[in-house]
C-alpha positions as CSV (number, residue, x, y, z in Angstrom):
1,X,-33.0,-24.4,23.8
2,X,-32.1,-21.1,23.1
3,X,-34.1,-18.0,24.7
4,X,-34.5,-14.4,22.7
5,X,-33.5,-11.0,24.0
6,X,-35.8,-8.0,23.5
7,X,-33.8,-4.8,23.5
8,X,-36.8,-2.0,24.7
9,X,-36.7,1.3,25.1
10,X,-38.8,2.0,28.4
11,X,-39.2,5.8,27.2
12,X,-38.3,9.4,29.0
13,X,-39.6,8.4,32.7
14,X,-44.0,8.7,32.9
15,X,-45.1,4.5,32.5
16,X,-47.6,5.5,30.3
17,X,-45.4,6.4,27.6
18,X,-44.0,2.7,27.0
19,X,-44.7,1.3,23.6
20,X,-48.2,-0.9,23.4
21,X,-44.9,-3.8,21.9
22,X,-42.7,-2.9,25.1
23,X,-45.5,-3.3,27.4
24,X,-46.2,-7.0,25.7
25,X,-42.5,-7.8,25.9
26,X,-42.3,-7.0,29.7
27,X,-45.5,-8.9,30.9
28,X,-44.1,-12.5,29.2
29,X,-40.4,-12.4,30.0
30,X,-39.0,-14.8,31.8
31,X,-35.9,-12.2,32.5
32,X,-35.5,-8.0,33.1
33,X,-32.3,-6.7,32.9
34,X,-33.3,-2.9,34.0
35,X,-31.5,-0.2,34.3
36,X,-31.7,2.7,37.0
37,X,-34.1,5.0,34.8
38,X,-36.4,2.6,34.0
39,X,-39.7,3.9,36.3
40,X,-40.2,1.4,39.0
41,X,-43.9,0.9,38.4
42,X,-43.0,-1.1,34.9
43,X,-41.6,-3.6,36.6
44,X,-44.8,-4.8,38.5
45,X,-45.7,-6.0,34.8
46,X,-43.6,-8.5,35.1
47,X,-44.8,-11.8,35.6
48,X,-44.4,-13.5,39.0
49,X,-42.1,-15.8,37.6
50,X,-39.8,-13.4,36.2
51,X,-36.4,-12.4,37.4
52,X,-35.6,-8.8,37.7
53,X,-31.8,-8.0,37.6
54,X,-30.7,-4.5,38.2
55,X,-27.7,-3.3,36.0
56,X,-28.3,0.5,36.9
57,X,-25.5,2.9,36.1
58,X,-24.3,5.9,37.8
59,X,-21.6,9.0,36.0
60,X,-19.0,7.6,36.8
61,X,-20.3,4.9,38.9
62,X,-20.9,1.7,36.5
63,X,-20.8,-1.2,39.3
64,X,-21.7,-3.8,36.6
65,X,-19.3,-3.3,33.6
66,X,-20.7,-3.3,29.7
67,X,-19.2,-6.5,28.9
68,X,-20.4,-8.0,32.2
69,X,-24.0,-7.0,30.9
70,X,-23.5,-8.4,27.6
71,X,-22.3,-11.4,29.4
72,X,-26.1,-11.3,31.5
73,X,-28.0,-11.2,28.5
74,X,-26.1,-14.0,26.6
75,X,-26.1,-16.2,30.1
76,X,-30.0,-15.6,30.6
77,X,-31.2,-16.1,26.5
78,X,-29.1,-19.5,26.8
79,X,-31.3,-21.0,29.5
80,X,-34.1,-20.6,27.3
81,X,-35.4,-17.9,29.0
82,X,-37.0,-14.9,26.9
83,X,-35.1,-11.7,28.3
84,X,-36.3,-8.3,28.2
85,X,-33.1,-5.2,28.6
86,X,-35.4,-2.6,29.3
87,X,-33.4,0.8,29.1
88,X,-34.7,4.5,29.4
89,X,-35.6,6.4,26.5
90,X,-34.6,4.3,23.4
91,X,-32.0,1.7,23.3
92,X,-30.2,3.0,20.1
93,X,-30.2,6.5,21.5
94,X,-27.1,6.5,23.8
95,X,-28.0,3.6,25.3
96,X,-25.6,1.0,24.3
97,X,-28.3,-0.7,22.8
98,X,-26.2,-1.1,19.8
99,X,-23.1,-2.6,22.1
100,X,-25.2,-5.1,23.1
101,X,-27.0,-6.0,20.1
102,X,-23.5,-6.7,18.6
103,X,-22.2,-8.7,21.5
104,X,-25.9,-10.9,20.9
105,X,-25.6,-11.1,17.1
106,X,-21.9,-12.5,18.0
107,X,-23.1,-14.9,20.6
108,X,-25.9,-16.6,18.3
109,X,-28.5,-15.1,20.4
110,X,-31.9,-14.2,18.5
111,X,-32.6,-10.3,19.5
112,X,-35.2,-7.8,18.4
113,X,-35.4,-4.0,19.6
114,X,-38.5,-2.2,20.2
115,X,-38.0,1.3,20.0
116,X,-38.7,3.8,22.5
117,X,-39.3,7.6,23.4
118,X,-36.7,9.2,24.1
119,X,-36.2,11.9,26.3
120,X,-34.3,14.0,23.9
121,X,-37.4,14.9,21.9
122,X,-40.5,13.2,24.6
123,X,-38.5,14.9,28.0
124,X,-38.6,18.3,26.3
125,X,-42.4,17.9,24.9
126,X,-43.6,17.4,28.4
127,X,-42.1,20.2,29.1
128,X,-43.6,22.6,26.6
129,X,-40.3,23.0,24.4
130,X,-40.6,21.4,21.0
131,X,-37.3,20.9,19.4
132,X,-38.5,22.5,15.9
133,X,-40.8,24.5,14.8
134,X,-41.1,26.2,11.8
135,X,-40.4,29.9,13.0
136,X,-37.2,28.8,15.1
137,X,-35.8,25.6,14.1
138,X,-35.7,23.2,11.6
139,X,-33.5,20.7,13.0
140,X,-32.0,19.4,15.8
141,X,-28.8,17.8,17.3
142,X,-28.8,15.6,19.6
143,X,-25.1,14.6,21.4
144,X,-24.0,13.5,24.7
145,X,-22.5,14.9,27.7
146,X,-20.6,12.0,29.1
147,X,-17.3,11.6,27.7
148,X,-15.4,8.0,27.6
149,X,-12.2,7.6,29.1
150,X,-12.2,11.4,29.7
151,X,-12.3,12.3,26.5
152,X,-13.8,15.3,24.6
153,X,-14.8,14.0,20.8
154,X,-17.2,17.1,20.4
155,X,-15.8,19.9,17.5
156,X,-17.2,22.9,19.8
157,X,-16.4,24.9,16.7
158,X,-18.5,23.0,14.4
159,X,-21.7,22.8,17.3
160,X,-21.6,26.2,18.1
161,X,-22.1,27.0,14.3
162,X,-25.2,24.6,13.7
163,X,-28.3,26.3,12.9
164,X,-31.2,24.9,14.8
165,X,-31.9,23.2,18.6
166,X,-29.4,21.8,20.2
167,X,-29.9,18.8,22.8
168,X,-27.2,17.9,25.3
169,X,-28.5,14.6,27.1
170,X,-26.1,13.0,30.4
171,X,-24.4,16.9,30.6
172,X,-25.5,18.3,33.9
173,X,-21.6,17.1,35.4
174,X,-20.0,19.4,32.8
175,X,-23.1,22.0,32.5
176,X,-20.6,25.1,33.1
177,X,-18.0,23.8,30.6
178,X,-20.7,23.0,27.7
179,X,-21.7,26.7,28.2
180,X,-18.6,28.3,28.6
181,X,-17.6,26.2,25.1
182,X,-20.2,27.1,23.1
183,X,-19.8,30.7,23.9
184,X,-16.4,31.0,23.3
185,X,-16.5,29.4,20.0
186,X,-19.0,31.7,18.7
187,X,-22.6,30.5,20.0
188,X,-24.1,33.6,21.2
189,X,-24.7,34.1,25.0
190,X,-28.2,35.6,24.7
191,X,-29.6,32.3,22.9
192,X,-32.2,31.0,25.2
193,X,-31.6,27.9,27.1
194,X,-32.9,25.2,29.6
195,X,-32.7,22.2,31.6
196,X,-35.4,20.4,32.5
197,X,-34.8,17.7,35.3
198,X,-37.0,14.2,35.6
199,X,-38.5,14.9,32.1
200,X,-41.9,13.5,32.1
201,X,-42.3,12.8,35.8
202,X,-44.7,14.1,38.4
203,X,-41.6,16.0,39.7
204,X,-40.4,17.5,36.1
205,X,-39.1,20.8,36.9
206,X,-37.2,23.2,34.3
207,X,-35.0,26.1,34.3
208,X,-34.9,29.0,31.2
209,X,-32.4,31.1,31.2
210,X,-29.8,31.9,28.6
211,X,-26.4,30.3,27.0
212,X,-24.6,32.4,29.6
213,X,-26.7,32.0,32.5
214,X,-28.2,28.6,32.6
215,X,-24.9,27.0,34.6
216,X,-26.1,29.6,37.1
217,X,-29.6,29.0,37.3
218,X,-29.3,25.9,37.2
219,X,-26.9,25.6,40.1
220,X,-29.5,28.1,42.0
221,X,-32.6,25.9,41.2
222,X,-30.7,22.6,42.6
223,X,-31.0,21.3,39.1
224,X,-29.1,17.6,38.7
225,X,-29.2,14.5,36.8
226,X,-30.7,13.2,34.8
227,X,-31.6,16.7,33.4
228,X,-31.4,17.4,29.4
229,X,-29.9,20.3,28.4
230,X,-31.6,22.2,25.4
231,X,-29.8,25.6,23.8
232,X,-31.6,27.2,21.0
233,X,-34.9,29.9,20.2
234,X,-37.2,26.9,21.1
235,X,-36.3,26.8,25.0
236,X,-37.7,30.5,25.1
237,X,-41.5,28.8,24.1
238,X,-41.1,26.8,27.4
239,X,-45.1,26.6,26.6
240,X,-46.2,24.7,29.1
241,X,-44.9,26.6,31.3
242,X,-47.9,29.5,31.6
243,X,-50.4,26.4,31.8
């Protein structure tokens, strides 16, 4: 008998901010396949009978490959067991939830996903920093820090043109370089900017600053990973911040 795997989205760090669906799907699996951002304390919902199996990833540490996770999920859903990849934030939002959903829809394995937070728009609300608002921005881009293989895909000419917040998520390795690109392809070094570091946890800290100062500060403050970037007239609210 063939199992199902639930691809969920554990959300930006803080328990409570797991979907009511996500919750459900964790407390009657039979497998977790977690990763290492997933907060701790949503694993004691897992039944007693459950396995837990850690797949956490590192920048450039992945001890347990992509296709050797793909290969989990298939393994576990064909012992019958319903499986639960629980990832931080939500799984279609950099999180190779969409990998994995292929390699699942290939395998003949029944899937579902159930969305989640994530930290590029719920990380920066608990910190005070909404992404629009109608004075400052009306959209937002969200891209990714981490490169594959080493590459750069990003047109640095085209971001540092776009109108509106931008939100670097998986950057803090290459903080100085994002800066220093932006800048040099136009984006002006006075635009207000912050990281904010364990979005959403009891130890959330964040750093303001500007375009061409927030490498600095941030290296001052002891800011690291995981850490979202945000560059735009938003970071300046901050407004939690005077609370």
């Amino acid at each position: 008998m063939s199992g199902k795997v639930w691809l969920v989205g554990a959300g930006p760090g803080d328990p409570g901010l797991i979907t009511v669906m996500g919750l459900h799907c964790l407390k009657r699996a039979d497998a977790i396949v977690y990763d290492r951002l997933v907060n701790p304390l949503l694993l004691k919902e897992a039944a007693a009978h459950c396995v837990l199996i850690d797949v956490g990833k590192r920048a450039d540490h992945h001890p347990i490959p992509q296709d050797q996770i793909n290969a989990i999920l298939i393994e576990q859903a064909t012992m019958g067991r319903e499986v639960v990849r629980l990832k931080g934030g939500d799984p279609f939002v950099f999180g190779r939830g969409g990998e994995e959903a292929e390699a699942l829809v290939r395998a003949g394995v029944a899937c579902e996903v159930v969305p989640g937070i994530t930290s590029a728009i719920g990380g920066l609300a608990r910190a005070g920093i909404p992404v629009t608002h109608r004075d400052f921005a009306s959209s937002f881009h969200v891209i990714t820090g981490h490169l594959r293989d080493g590459k750069d895909p990003h047109n640095w000419r085209v971001l540092a043109q776009l109108e509106g917040t931008l939100v670097i998520l998986m950057g803090m390795s290459r903080l100085a370089d994002i800066c220093q690109q932006l800048i040099s392809h136009g984006r002006d070094a006075d635009t207000p900017a912050a990281v904010v570091m364990n979005a959403s946890h009891p130890e959330q800290r964040t750093v303001l600053a500007t375009l061409g100062t927030l490498a600095q500060e941030s290296a001052r403050a002891g800011m690291a990973a995981p850490s979202l970037i945000v560059i735009g007239e938003v970071a300046a609210l901050a407004l939690l911040q005077s609370l």
